[in-house]
Every structure is written in C-alpha cells, then in structure tokens.
C-alpha positions in Angstrom: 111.9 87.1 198.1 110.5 83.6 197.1 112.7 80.8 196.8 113.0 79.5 193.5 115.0 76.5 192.8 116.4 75.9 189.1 119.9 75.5 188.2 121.4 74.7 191.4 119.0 71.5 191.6 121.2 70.6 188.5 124.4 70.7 190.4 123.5 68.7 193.3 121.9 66.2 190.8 125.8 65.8 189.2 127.8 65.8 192.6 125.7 63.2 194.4 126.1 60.8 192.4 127.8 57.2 192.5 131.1 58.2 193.4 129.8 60.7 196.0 127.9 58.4 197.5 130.6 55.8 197.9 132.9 57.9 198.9 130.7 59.2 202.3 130.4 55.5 202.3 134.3 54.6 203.2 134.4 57.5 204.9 131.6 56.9 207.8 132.4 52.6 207.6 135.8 53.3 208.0 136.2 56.4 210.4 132.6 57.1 212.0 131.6 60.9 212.4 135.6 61.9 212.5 135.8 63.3 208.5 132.5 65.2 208.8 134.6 68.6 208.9 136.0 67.5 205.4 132.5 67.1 203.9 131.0 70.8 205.7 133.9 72.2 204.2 133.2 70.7 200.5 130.1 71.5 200.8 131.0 75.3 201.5 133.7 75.5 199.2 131.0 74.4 196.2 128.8 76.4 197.2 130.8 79.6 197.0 132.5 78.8 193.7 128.8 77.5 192.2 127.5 80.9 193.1 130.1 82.4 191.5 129.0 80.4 188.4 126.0 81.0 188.8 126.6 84.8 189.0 128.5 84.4 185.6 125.7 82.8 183.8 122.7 85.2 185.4 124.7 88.6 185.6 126.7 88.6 182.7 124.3 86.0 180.1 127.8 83.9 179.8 129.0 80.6 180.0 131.6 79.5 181.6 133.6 78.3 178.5 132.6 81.5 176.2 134.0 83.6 178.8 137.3 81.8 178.9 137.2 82.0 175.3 136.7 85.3 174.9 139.0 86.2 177.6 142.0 84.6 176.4 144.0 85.5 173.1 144.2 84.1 170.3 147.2 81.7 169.6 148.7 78.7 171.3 147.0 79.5 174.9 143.6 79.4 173.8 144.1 76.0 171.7 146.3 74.5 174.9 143.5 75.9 177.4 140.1 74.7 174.9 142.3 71.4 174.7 142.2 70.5 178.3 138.6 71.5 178.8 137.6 69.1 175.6 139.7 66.7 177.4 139.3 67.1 181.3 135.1 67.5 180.7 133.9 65.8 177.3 136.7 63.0 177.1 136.4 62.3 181.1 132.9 62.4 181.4 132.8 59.9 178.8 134.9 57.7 180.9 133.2 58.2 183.7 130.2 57.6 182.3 130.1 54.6 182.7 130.6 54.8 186.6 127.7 56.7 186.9 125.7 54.0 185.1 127.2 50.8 186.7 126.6 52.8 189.8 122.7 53.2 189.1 122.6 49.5 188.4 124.3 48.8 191.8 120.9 50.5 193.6 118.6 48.5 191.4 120.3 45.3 192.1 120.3 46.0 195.9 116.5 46.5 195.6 116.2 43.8 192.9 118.2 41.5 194.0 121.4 40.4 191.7 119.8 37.2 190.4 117.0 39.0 188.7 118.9 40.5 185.5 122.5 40.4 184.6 123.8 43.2 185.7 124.7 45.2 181.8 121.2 44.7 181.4 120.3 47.1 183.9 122.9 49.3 182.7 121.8 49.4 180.1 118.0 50.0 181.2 119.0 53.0 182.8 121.0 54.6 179.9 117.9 54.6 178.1 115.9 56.2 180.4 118.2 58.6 180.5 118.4 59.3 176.5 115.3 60.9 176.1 116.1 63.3 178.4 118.9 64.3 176.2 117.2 64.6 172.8 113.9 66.1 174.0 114.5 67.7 177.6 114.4 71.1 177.4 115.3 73.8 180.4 112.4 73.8 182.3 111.2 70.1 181.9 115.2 69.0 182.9 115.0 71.2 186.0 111.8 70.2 187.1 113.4 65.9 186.5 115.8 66.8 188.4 114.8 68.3 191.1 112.2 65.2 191.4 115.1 63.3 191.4 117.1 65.1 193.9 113.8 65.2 196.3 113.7 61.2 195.9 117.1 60.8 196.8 117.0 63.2 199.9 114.2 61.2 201.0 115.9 57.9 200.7 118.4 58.6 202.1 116.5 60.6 205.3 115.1 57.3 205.8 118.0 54.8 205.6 119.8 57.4 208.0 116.3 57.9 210.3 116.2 53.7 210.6 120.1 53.4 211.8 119.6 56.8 214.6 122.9 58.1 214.0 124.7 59.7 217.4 123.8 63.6 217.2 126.6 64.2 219.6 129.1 62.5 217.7 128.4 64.0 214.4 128.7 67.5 216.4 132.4 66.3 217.4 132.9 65.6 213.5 132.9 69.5 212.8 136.2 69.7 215.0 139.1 69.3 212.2 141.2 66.1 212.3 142.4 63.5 210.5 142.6 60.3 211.4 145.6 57.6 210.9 144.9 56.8 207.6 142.0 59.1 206.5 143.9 61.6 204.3 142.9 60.2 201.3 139.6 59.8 202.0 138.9 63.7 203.8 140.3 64.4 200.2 138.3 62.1 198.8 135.5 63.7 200.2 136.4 67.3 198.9 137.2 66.2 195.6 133.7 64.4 194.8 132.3 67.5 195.8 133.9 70.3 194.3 134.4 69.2 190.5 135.4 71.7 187.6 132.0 70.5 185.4 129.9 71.6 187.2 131.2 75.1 187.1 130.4 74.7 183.1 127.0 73.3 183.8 125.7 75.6 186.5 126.8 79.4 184.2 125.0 77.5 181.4 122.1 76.6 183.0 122.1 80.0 184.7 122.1 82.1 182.3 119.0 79.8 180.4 116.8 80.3 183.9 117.4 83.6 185.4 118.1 87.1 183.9 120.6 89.7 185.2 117.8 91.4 187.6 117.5 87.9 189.4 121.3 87.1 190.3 119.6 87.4 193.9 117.4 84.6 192.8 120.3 82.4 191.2 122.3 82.8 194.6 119.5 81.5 196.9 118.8 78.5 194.7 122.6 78.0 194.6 122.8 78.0 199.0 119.3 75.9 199.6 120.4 73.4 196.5 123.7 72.4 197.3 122.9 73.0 201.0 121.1 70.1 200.8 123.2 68.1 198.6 125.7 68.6 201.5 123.1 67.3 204.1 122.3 64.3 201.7 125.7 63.6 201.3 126.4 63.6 205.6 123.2 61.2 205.8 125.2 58.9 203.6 128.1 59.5 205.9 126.1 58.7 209.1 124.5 55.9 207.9 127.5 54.0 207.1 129.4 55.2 210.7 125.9 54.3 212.7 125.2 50.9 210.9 128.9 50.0 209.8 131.8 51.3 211.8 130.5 50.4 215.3 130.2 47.2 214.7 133.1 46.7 211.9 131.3 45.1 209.4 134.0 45.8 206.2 132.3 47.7 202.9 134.2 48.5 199.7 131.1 50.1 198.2 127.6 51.7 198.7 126.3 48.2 197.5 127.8 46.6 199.7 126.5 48.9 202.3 123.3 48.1 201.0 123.6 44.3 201.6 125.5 45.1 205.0 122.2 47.6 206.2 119.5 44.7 206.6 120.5 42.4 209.3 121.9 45.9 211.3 118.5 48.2 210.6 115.9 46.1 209.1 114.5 45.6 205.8 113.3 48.7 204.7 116.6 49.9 204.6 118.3 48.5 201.8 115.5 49.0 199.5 115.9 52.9 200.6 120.0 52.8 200.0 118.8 51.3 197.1 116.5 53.2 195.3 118.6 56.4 196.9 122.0 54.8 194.8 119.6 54.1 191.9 118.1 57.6 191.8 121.8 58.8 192.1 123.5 57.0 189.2 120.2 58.4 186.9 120.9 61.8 188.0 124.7 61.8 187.1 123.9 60.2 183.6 122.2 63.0 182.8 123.9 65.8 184.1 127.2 64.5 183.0 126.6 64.5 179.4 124.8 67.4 179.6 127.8 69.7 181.3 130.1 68.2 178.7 127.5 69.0 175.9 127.5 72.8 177.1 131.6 73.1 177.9 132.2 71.4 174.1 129.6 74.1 172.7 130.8 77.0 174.2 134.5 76.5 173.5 133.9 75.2 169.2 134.6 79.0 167.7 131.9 80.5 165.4 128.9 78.5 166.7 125.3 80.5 166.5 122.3 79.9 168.8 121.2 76.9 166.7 124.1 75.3 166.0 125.7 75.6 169.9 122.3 74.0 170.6 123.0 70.7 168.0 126.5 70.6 168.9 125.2 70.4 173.0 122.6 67.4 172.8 125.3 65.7 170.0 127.9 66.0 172.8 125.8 64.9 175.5 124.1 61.7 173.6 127.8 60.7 172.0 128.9 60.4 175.8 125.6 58.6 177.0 126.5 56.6 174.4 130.0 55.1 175.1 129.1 55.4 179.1 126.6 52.9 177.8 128.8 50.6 175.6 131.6 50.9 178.7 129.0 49.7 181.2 127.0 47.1 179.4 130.7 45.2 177.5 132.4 45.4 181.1 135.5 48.0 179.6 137.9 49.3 181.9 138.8 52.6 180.3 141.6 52.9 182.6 143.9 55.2 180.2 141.1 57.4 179.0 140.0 57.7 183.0 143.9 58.3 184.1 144.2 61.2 180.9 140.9 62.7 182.6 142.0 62.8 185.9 145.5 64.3 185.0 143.4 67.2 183.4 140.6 67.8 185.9 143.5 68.4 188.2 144.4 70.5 185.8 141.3 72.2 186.0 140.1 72.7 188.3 142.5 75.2 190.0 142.4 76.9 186.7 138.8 77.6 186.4 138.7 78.2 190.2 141.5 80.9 189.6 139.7 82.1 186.0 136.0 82.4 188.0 137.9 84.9 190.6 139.6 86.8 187.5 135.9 87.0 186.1 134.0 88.0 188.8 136.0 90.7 189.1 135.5 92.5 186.3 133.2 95.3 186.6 132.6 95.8 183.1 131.7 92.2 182.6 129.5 91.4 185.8 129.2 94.7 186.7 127.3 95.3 190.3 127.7 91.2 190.6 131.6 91.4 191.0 133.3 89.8 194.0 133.0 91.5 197.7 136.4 91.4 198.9 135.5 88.8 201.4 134.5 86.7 198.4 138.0 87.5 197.0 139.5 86.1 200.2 137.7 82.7 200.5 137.8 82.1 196.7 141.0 82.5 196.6 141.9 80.2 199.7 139.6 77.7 197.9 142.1 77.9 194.4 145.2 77.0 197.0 143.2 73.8 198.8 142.5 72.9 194.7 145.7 73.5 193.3 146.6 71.2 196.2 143.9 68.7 195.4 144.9 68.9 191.3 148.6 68.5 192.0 147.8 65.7 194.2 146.1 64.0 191.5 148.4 64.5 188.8 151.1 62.7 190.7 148.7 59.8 191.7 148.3 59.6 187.9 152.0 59.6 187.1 152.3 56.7 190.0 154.3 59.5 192.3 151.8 59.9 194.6 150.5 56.7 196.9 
C-alpha cells in the first residue's frame, strides 16, 4: 500500500500550534526530559481517537456532528448537546483565535526583531494570509498548504533541536512515568494541547471529502505517520527547551522567550529556526481553527443541503478569522468568552470521546470498520483520563481547582 497523506496533515496542522508549542516549552525549561512519557502518551491517545474519526468520515461518509445529530433524539438533548458544540468549538475557537494569531506574530518578531513593526500589525499580516485560504481553499489545495506547512515546521524545529544536541539517554529515561514536584499541571498540560475535541470534527470531515469507504486502510496510515510526527515535532520542542534551557536555568514564560533565550546558548541560526517554526505554527492553527468550527457549525444547523452546509462552513470559518483578528490586533482579553469555552471543551471532550466509541461500534453504521475489542479497551481508558482532564478544567474555571 502507498502512503498517502491528506486529512491527518490537517490535524497535526491544528494541534501544533501556539499553545502546543509553548506548552513543550515549560515543560522541557522547567523539568528537562522528565514529562516526555506525558507527551508519548498524548500523542498515542490522539492518534487512536483521530483514527477513529477518521474511520467515521471514510467508512461511514459522516461527520462527526451529523452523526451526533442523527444519533440523538429529538427534544431537549439534542438542543443541550448542539448547544455545547456551537459553544465549546465555534464560540472557543473564536476566542482562541486570537492566540493562535498573536502566537504567529511571536515567531515573526523573534525572526524580525520586535522593533521592526508593532506587534498588531503583524497580527494582523498573518490573518490575511490566512483569509484566502478560507474563501477559496478548496480540499485538495488546503491539504497540500498544509502539509507544506507542517513539513516547514518539522524542519525548523529539527534544526533548532539538531543545534542544542539534546541528551539521547536522558530523553530515553523520559518514557519512564513520573511526575515531578510540581509538574502535574504541566504533564496535563501536555495531554490536553494534544488531544482536543475539534479536531475530532475536523478530521471525520475532512475524511470523508478525501478518502472513500474502500480506503479506511488509507485514512488510518495517514492518521499514524501524520500525527506520528506531530508527536515527534512536538518532543523536539520539548528537547530543545530542556537541552538549551533547563541545564543552565535560564527562566522562559513562553516560546518567544525561548527564542530570545536560544542565541547566546546555540548560536544564531537558532532563533530564526524557533522563529519561523512558531511563525509557521500560529499560520497553521488560524486556518484549521476556523475551519473545524466551520464544519462542526454546519453539520449540527438542521435541514442544510450540500450547498448550503458548504456557505454556512467558509461563513463560520471567516466570522471567527475575523474576530481572532480584531482580538489580536485591539489587544482584547476575551477572558469570559475563553473561561465559557473551556468549561465546555471539558465538557466535550469526554463526550465525544465516549460518542466516537458508541459510533464505532455500530455495525450497521461503520460496518467492517467497527471497533476490535482491543480498540474498545484503550478508547475507553482514554474517555476516563479525559473525563478526568474535562472535570479538571471545569473546576479550574469555577476557581475550585488551583
């Protein structure tokens, strides 16, 4: 079988982005190679519920949010449950929108320099490079941006780690599970960046537009070898920080700070290649963060045709562009519409998990796609950790959680 990468390329594109990357950050500046475990098992745990997805959209021709439509009765359940999607993916991405744009401007500062353009501007700069491929991308000319994208930032960030030689041996000891005084947070952190509920939505759409039922085989390769190597991008962010940062205690609060830090410790090719790895990270997440809300808002409006699901998708994903744009470049803290989102990706998350292992068992939906029973097993030890993850979030929302 040849390899073909398509939708999975999307997914790494969304979970690498800003927050990902400062998040591996903190974790190697603050704790060398010790949370490396946390990040091999995000990385594992997306990749089984993204096949799953991905199995969804290819198998059965469905997206994620027109099966839970269609799955759930009518009445108050389905308005509660399209409710917290609408609010968890379109109204959160919107807030977070802006993150993924401020983020991209980080990069292109730390390349740039900060002194060159105020720093909205290149917010700015970025949201409109992202905008055409919103109102004119279609499948196949997304995909192949993407995975460009995704290719640049692997290779930036191969570099940066290449020029600080991270300890092999030490990363090896990472893969033992512990947690260090202090590090719960961020080994949750870590799994939370990585395993997010939109990208469930985004990867069944963008399945089921690439492959067709005869190539679920296809769809599950691209799902391992994509996010397979978002995990390895994401642990050369890690081991950069830990070789350049933790040894010699140089303090970080973000990946542009890490930037700055990364000259004087491994030369100054390095924080142009942090830089243009943050840059091509923030672009990536302002396109595939709109676009997952665009398809979840779609698929759960009732009555939609072909057409108009199509309209209703790029309206969606530019509306969100939009205010990401307006939060980034006016300096906004959206703090109550990020707080709501959070409170319902926890939410979520757990609930999709648990809704993907109800679906993919269902012969007469998936049919000779459905769930192995050891699929069953680590799906559903995957729900627990995220019903853990979602409740821990809700209380950090409500201000019962530290």
């Amino acid at each position: 079988m040849k390899l073909k990468i398509g939708p999975g390329a999307y997914v790494t594109a969304a979970f690498i982005g800003p927050g990902t990357v400062t998040t591996c950050t903190l974790a190697g500046a603050n704790f060398g190679f010790v949370l490396v475990w946390a990040l091999v098992f995000a990385t594992l745990s997306t990749i089984l519920l993204q096949d799953m997805a991905a199995r969804l959209g290819a198998g059965a021709q469905r997206g994620l949010g027109e099966a839970l439509m269609q799955s759930l009765p009518s009445g108050p359940v389905r308005i509660i449950i399209a409710a917290l999607v609408f609010i968890a993916i379109a109204i959160g991405n919107a807030a977070y929108e802006a993150g993924n744009l401020v983020g991209g401007a980080f990069g292109a500062e730390s390349m740039l320099g900060p002194d060159r353009l105020a720093r909205h501007w290149y917010v700015l700069a970025i949201a409109v490079t992202a905008l055409p491929a919103l109102i004119f991308g279609r499948y196949k000319s997304l995909e192949r941006l993407l995975i460009g994208l995704v290719l640049i930032m692997g290779l930036a960030f191969f570099g940066t780690a290449l020029l600080t030689r991270p300890n092999l041996l030490a990363m090896l000891n990472g893969l033992i599970p512990r947690i260090p005084e202090g590090g719960t947070l961020t080994a949750i952190a870590l799994i939370g960046t990585t395993v997010v509920p939109y990208n469930l939505f985004l990867h069944a759409a963008a399945a089921r537009r690439r492959w067709t039922p005869d190539q679920v085989a296809d769809a599950r390769a691209d799902t391992i070898v994509s996010i397979g190597l978002g995990g390895l991008v994401s642990l050369l962010i890690l081991a950069t920080a830990a070789s350049a940062l933790f040894s010699s205690q140089l303090e970080v609060t973000n990946a542009a700070d890490m930037a700055r830090s990364l000259e004087p410790v491994a030369g100054p090719w390095a924080r142009y290649l942090l830089g243009l790895g943050l840059l091509a990270a923030g672009l990536t997440s302002a396109i595939t963060a709109p676009l997952a809300a665009g398809y979840a808002v779609s698929e759960i409006l009732p009555g939609l045709n072909s057409t108009a699901r199509r309209r209703a998708t790029k309206l969606t994903s530019i509306t969100i562009l939009g205010i990401g744009a307006l939060v980034g470049t006016l300096g906004i803290k959206p703090i109550l519409l990020i707080l709501t989102a959070q409170a319902a990706n926890g939410l979520l998350l757990p609930l999709m998990a648990a809704f993907l292992l109800y679906v993919m068992n269902k012969q007469n939906l998936v049919g000779k796609h459905a769930n192995s029973n050891l699929a069953n097993l680590m799906g559903a030890s995957v729900v627990m950790i995220t019903f853990g993850l979602g409740l821990r979030g809700i209380l950090r929302t409500l201000g019962l959680w530290p």
